[in-house]
C-alpha positions as CSV (number, residue, x, y, z in Angstrom):
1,X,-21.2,-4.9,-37.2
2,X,-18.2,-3.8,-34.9
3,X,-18.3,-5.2,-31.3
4,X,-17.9,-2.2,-28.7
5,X,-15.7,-4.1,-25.9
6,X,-14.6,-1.2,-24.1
7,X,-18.2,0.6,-23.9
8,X,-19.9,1.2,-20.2
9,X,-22.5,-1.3,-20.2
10,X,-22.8,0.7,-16.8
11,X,-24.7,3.5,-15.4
12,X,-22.1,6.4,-15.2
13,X,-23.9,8.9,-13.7
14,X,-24.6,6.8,-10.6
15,X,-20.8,5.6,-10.7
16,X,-20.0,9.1,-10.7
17,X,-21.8,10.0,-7.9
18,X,-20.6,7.0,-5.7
19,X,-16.9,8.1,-6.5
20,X,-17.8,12.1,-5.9
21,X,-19.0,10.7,-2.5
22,X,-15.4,9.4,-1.8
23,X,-13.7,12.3,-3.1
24,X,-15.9,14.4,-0.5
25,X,-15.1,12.9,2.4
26,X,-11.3,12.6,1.5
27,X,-11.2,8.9,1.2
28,X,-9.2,7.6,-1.9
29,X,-7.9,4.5,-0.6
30,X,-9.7,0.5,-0.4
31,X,-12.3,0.9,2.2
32,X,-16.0,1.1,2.9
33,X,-16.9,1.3,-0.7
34,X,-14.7,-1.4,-1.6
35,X,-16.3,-3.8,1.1
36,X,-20.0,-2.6,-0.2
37,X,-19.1,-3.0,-4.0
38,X,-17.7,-7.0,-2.9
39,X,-20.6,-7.6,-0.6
40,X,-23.2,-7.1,-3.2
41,X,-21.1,-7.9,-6.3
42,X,-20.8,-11.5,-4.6
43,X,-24.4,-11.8,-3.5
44,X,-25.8,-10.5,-7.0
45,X,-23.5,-12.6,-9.4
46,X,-22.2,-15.5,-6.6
47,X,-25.2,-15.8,-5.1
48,X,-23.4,-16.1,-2.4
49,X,-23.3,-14.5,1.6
50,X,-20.5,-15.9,2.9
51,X,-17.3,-13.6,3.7
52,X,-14.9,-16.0,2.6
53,X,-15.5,-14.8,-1.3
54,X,-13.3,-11.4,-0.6
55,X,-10.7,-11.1,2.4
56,X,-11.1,-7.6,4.5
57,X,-8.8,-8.9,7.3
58,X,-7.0,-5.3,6.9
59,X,-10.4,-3.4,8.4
C-alpha cells in the first residue's frame, strides 16, 4: 500500500476561502491571517496561550 505524503489531510475548500479573503482585500503579505493561523495553531497543538511561542514585534 503506497503512503500518500504529499496529500491534503486538510480541508481545501475552507483554505481556499481564507486565502480568497486575502486576495480581496489586497493583502498578500504576513499579517492578520498569519497572527490568527499562530494564535490558534499554538493553542490547539501547544496547548499553549502565551505570545512568546511566535514573535509579531513587526505589527
Amino acid at each position: 500500500m503506497p503512503i500518500q505524503v504529499l496529500k491534503p489531510k486538510f480541508h481545501v475548500e475552507e483554505c481556499l476561502a481564507e486565502i480568497k479573503e486575502c486576495f480581496d482585500i489586497g493583502w498578500f503579505g504576513m499579517g492578520f491571517k498569519t497572527v490568527q493561523f499562530e494564535d490558534a495553531w499554538r493553542e490547539e497543538y501547544l496547548n499553549y496561550r502565551e505570545e512568546s511561542v511566535f514573535r509579531h514585534d513587526m505589527f
